[in-house]
ROBALUM-257251 format. One record per residue (C-alpha): residue in one letter; z, y negated, x negated; residue number from 1. Coordinates in steps of 0.1 Angstrom, whole numbers, padded with zeros to 4 digits, m for minus. Example, Ala and Ser with C-alpha at 12.3 -4.5 7.8 and 13.67 -1.06 7.14 Angstrom:
<atoms>
+--------+-------+-------+-------+-----+
| residu |    zz |    yy |    xx | num |
+--------+-------+-------+-------+-----+
|      A |  0078 |  0045 | m0123 |   1 |
|      S |  0071 |  0011 | m0137 |   2 |
+--------+-------+-------+-------+-----+
</atoms>
This chain:
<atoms>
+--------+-------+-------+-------+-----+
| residu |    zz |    yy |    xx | num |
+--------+-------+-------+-------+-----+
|      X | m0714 |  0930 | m0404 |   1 |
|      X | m0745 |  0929 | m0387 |   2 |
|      X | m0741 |  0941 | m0348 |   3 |
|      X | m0776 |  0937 | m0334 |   4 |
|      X | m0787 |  0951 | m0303 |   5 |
|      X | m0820 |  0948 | m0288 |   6 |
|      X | m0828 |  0950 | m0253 |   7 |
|      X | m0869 |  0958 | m0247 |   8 |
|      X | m0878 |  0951 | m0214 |   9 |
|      X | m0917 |  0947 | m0198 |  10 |
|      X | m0926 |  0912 | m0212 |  11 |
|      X | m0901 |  0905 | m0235 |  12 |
|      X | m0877 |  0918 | m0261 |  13 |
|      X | m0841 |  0902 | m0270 |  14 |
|      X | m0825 |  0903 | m0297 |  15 |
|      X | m0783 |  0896 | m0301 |  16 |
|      X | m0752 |  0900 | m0320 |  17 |
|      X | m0777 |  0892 | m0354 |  18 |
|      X | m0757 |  0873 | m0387 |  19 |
|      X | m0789 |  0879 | m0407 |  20 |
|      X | m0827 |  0873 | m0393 |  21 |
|      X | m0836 |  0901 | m0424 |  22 |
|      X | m0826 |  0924 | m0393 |  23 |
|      X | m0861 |  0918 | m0375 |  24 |
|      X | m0877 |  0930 | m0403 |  25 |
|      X | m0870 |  0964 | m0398 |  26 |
|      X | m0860 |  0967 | m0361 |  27 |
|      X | m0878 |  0981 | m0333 |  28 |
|      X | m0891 |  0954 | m0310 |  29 |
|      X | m0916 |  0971 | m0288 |  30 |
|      X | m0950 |  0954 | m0282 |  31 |
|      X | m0931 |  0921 | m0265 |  32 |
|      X | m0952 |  0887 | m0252 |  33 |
|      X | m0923 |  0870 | m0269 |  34 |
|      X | m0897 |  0877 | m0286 |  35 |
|      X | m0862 |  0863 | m0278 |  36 |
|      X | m0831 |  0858 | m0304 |  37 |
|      X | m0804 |  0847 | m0292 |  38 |
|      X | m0781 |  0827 | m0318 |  39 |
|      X | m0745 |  0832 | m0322 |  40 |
|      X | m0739 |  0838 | m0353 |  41 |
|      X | m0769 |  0836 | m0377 |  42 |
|      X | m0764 |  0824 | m0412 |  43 |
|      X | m0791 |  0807 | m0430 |  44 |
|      X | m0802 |  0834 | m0451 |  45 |
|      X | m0843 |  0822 | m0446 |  46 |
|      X | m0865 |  0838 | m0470 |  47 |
|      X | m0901 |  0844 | m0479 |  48 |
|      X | m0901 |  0877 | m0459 |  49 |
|      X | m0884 |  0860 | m0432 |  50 |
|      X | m0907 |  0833 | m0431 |  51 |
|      X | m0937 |  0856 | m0433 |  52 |
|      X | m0924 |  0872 | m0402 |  53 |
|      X | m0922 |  0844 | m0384 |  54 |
|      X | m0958 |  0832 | m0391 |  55 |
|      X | m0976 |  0866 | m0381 |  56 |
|      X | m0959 |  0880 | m0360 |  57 |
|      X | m0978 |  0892 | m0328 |  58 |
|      X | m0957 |  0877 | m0300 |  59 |
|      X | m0942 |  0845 | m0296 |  60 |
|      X | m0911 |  0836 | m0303 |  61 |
|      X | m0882 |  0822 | m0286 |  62 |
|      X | m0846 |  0809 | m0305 |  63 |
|      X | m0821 |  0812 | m0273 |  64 |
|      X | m0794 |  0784 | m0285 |  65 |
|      X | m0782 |  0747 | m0272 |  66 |
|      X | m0773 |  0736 | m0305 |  67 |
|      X | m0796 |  0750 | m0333 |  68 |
|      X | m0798 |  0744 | m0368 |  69 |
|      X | m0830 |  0721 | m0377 |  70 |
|      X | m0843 |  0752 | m0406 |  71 |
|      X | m0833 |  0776 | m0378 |  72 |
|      X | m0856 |  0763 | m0349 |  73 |
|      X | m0887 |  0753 | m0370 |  74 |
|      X | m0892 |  0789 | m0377 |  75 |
|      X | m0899 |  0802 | m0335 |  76 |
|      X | m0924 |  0786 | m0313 |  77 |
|      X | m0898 |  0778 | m0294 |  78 |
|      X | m0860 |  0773 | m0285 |  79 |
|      X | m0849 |  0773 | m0250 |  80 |
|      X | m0813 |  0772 | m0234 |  81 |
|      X | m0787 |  0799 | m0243 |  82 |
|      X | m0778 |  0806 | m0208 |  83 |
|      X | m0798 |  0814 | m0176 |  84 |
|      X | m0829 |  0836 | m0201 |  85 |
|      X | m0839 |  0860 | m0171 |  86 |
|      X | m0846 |  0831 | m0146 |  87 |
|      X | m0864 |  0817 | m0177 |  88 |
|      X | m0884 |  0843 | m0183 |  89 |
|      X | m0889 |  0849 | m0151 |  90 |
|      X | m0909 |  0815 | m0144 |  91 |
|      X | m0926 |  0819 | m0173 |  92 |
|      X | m0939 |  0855 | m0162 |  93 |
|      X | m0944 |  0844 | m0127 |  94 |
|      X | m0973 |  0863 | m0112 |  95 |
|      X | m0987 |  0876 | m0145 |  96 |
|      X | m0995 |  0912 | m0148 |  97 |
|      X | m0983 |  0926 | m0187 |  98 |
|      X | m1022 |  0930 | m0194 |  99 |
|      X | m1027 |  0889 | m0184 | 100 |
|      X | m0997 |  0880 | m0209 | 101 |
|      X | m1008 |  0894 | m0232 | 102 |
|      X | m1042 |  0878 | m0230 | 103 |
|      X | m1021 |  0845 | m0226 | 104 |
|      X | m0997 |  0856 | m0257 | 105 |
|      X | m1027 |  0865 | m0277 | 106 |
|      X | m1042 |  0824 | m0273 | 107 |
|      X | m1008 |  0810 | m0286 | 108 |
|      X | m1003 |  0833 | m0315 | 109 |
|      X | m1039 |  0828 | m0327 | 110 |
|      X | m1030 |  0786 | m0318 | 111 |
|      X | m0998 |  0794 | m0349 | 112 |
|      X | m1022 |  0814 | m0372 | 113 |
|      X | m1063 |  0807 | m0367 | 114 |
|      X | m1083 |  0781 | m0377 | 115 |
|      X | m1093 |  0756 | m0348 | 116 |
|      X | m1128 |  0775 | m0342 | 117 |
|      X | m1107 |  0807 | m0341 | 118 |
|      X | m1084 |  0794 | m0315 | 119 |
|      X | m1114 |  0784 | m0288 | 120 |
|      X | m1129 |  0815 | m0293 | 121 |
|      X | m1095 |  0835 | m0280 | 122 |
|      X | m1091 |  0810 | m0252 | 123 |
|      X | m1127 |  0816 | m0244 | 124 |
|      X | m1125 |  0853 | m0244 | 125 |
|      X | m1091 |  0854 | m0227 | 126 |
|      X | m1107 |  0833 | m0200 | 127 |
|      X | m1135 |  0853 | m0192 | 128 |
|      X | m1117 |  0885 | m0194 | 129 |
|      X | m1089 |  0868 | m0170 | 130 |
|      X | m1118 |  0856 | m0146 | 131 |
|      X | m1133 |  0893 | m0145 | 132 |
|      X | m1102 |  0911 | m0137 | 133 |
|      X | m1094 |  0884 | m0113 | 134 |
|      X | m1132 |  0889 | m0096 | 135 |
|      X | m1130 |  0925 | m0097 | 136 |
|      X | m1161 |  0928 | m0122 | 137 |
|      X | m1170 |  0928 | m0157 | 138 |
|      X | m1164 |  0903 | m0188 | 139 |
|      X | m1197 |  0906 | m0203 | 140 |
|      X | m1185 |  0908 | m0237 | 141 |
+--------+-------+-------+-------+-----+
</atoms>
């Protein structure tokens, strides 16, 4: 039995109480920067679909376990520590309005999916439109 909850909150959304990652597919995740699962009880039911998911999806993603399975982690960006999430998060997000995670979110998730060229050109953009808000003027785009 599958007893996920998801908790959306500002920057992130977190995911628990999952024995199947087929779950995401479906669910509700709000417009996250990334995407947390925490790992309990998932059972290695990878697929194409999940895989897919994995790959384009428009947030990163974070696997929340000390002890993952190899197949498990290679499909998020990232696995960090089980325990302490919200101070985690909250270093990560430190300072950082929503709009300049995103800008920050949308540079790494180009990094898993675009070509090398691709990825410069969202740094570049992200920069300049960072810089602008910062100076209080326009991005010239």
């Amino acid at each position: 039995m599958n007893d996920m909850k998801t908790e959306i909150k500002e920057y992130t959304t977190e995911v628990s109480g999952m024995t199947s990652l087929s779950g995401l597919l479906n669910a509700e995740l709000g417009s996250p920067c990334l995407l947390i699962v925490k790992n309990s009880r998932i059972s290695g039911d990878i697929n194409d679909d999940i895989r897919a998911f994995f790959t384009k999806a428009p947030f990163l993603t974070a696997l929340a376990d000390d002890e993952p399975s190899e197949e498990l982690a290679e499909l998020f960006d990232m696995v960090i520590p089980a325990e302490g999430i919200d101070e985690w998060t909250a270093r990560l997000f430190k300072d950082k309005s929503k709009w300049a995670a995103d800008q920050i979110t949308a540079c790494f998730v180009k990094a898993r999916t675009g070509t090398a060229a691709e990825v410069l050109d969202c740094e570049s953009r992200a920069f300049y439109r960072l810089m602008a808000v910062k100076n209080g003027g326009g991005s010239n785009e």
